[in-house]
C-alpha positions in Angstrom: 114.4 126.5 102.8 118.4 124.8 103.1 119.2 125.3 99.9 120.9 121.9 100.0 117.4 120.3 100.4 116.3 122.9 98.0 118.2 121.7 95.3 117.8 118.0 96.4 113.9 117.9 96.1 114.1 120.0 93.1 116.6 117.2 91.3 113.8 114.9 92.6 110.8 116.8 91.3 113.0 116.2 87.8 113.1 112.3 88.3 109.2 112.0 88.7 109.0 114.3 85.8 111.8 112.2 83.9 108.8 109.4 84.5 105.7 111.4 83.6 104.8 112.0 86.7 103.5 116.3 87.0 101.0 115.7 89.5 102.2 115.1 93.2 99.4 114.9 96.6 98.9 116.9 99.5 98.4 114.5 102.1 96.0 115.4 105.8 98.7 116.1 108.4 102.2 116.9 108.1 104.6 114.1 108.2 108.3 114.8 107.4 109.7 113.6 104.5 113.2 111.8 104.9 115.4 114.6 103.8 118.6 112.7 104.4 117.4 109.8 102.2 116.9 112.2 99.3 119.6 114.3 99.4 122.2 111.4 100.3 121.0 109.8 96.9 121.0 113.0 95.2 124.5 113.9 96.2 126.3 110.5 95.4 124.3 109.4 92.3 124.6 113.2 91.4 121.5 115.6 89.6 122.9 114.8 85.9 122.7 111.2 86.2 121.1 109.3 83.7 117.4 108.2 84.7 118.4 104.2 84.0 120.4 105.4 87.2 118.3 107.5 89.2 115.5 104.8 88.7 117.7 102.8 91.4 117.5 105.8 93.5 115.9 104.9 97.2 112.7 106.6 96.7 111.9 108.9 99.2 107.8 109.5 100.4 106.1 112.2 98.1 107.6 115.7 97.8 104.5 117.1 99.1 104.1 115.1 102.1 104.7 117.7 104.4 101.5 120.1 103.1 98.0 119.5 104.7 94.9 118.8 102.7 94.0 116.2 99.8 95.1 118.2 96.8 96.5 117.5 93.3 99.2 119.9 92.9 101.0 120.4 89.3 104.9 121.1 91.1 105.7 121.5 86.9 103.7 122.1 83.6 103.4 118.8 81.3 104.4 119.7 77.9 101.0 119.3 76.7 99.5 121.5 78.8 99.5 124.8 76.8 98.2 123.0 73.8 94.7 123.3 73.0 94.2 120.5 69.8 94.2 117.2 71.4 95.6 115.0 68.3 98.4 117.2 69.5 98.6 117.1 73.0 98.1 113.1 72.8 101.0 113.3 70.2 103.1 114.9 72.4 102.5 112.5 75.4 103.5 109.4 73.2 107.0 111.2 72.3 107.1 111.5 76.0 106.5 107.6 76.4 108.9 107.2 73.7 110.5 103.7 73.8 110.0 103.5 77.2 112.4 101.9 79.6 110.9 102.9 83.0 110.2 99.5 83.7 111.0 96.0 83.9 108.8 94.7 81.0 111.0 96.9 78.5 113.7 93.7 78.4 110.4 91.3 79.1 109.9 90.4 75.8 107.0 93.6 75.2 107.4 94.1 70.6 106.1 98.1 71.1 104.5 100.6 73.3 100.3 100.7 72.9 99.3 103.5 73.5 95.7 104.2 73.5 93.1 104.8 70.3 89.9 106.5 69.4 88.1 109.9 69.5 90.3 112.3 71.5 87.1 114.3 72.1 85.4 111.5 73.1 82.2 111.8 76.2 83.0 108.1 76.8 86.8 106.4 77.7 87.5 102.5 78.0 90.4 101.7 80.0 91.8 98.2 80.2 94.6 96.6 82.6 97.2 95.7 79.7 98.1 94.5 76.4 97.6 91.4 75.3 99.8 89.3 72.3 97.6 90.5 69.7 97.5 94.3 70.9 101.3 93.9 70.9 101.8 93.0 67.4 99.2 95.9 66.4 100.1 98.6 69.0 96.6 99.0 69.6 94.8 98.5 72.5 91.6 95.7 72.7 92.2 93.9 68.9 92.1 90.5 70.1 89.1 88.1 71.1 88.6 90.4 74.1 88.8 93.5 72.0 86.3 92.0 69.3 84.1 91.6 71.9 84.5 94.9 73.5 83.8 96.5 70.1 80.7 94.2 70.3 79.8 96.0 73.6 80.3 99.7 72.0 78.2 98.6 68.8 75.4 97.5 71.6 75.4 101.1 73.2 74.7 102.2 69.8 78.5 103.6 69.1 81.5 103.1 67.4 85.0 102.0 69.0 86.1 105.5 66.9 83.3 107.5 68.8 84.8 106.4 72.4 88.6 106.2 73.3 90.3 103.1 74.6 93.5 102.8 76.6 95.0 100.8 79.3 96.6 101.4 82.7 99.7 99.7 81.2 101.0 100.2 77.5 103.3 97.1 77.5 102.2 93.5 77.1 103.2 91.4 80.2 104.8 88.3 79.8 102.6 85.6 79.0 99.3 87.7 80.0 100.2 87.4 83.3 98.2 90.4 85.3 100.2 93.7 85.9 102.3 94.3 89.0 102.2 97.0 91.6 105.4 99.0 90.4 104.5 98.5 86.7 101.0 100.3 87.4 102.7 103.0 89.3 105.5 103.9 86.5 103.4 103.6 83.4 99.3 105.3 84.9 101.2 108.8 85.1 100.7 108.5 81.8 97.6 107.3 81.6 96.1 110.5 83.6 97.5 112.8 81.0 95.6 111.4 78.6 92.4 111.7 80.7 93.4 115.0 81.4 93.4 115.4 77.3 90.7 113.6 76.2 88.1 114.6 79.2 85.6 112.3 78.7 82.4 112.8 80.5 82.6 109.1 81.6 85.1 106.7 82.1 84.5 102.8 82.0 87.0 100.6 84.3 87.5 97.1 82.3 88.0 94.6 85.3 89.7 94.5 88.9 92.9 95.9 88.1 91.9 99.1 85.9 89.4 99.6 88.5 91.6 99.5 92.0 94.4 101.1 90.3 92.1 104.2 89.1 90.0 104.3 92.5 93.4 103.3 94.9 91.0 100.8 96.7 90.8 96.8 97.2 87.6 95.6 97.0 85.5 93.0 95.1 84.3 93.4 91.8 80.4 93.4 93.2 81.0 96.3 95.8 82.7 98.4 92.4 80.1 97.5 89.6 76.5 99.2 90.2 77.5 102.6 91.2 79.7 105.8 90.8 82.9 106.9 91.3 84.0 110.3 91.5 87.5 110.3 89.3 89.0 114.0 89.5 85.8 115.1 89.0 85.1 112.4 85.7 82.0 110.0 86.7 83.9 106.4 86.6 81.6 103.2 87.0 83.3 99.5 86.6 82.1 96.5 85.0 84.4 93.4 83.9 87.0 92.8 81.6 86.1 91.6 78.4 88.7 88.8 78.5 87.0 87.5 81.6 83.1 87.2 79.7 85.0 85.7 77.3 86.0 82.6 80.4 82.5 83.4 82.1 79.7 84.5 79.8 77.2 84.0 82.0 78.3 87.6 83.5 77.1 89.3 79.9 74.1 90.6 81.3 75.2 91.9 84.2 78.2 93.8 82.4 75.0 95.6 80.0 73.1 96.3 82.7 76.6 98.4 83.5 76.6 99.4 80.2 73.1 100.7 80.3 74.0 102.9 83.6 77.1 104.3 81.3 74.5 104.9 78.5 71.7 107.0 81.2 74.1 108.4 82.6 75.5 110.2 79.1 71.8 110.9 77.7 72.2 107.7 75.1 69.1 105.8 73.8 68.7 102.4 75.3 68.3 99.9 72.8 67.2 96.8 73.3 70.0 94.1 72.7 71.8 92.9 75.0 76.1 92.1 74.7 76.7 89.2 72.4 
């Protein structure tokens, strides 16, 4: 390889990992990536940069674009990979988070970072879109109306919120509640797969539209997603909706437990019967 555009895609590898980001796709075909774009910004922004400045960086089409297949491959090991205790690895992800800047809802008025709560051996994970004012005060995810309910919905399955884990695809409050953007999902889920990767829950529950066409990468209505499964890197996924939205529409109640109840078959669980309150 050019060792210029050697040491320009390894400088670039650094900035994805700078973000969290240790898992890059092999895409079918071979298209070429625009070397000139990345080493141009390499050269004049310069591989020492801070990241405040590489994050203005044009950013160039993946760094594995030009391998065949549909792969994950790890280009670097996350820091947590060699450890085996979970409390730990999850520790060391959150001092990777730190006071996160990545993003524009840093200087957006977000109090504190939430990052995600529960059992980190848990066979069941929750995963929300974002937190709201109350989770933002706490720095925990789901504490609010919506997350009294969703305990609610764990109590019904005949669990605890400290037998499951609970996280969401962002892990800074939005202004205003206002629903996550595009390039906010993308900067802050890298971090959200580690955690998966950690905790390796035997199921995963999508809370709502945006956890579930973030996770899945498809657009689609909520009633072609609920009902059925989704293979997530090998992790069963189904979606049902968001607690804050039973909260607007609780005529949907039943048809997010009979969700529930596919979670519960699915994992072996007794069905009682009860339905969400």
């Amino acid at each position: 390889m050019n060792p210029q555009l050697k040491l320009a895609l390894a400088n670039r590898i650094r900035y994805y990992n700078d973000l969290g980001i240790y898992d890059f796709y092999r895409r079918e075909g071979t298209p070429s990536i625009v070397v000139e774009e990345v080493i141009a910004a390499e050269e004049s922004l310069g591989s020492e940069a801070p990241l405040q400045e590489r994050e203005s960086m044009p950013r160039a089409k993946s760094v594995a674009a030009v391998l065949p297949t549909e792969q994950i491959v790890s280009i670097a090991p996350k820091p947590e990979s060699s450890i085996q205790d979970p409390v730990q690895a999850l520790r060391i992800i959150r001092e990777d988070i730190g006071d996160c800047t990545r993003c524009k809802l840093s200087k957006q008025g977000r109090k504190q970072i939430v990052f995600g709560v529960g059992n980190p051996n848990a066979d069941l994970m929750f995963i929300g879109e974002a937190p709201g004012a109350d989770e933002d005060i706490k720095g925990e995810p789901f504490v609010g109306r919506a997350g009294q309910l969703l305990t609610n919905m764990i109590k019904a399955m005949g669990v605890t919120r400290e037998d499951v884990y609970i996280a969401n695809i962002i892990k800074c409050r939005p202004p205003g509640n206002r629903q996550p953007e595009r390039d906010e999902c993308d900067t802050c889920s890298p971090f959200l797969m580690r955690q998966i990767e950690v905790v390796r829950p035997k199921v995963i529950v999508a809370l709502g539209a945006v956890a579930a066409k973030t996770l899945l990468a498809v657009s689609a209505p909520m009633g072609e997603l609920r009902g059925r499964w989704f293979d997530f890197k090998g992790t069963k996924l189904a979606v049902t909706y968001h607690p804050a939205f039973l909260l607007r529409d609780p005529r949907q109640k039943k048809e997010t437990w009979k969700d529930l109840q596919m979670v519960m078959r699915e994992l072996g669980m007794q069905l009682p019967s009860r339905n969400v309150e």
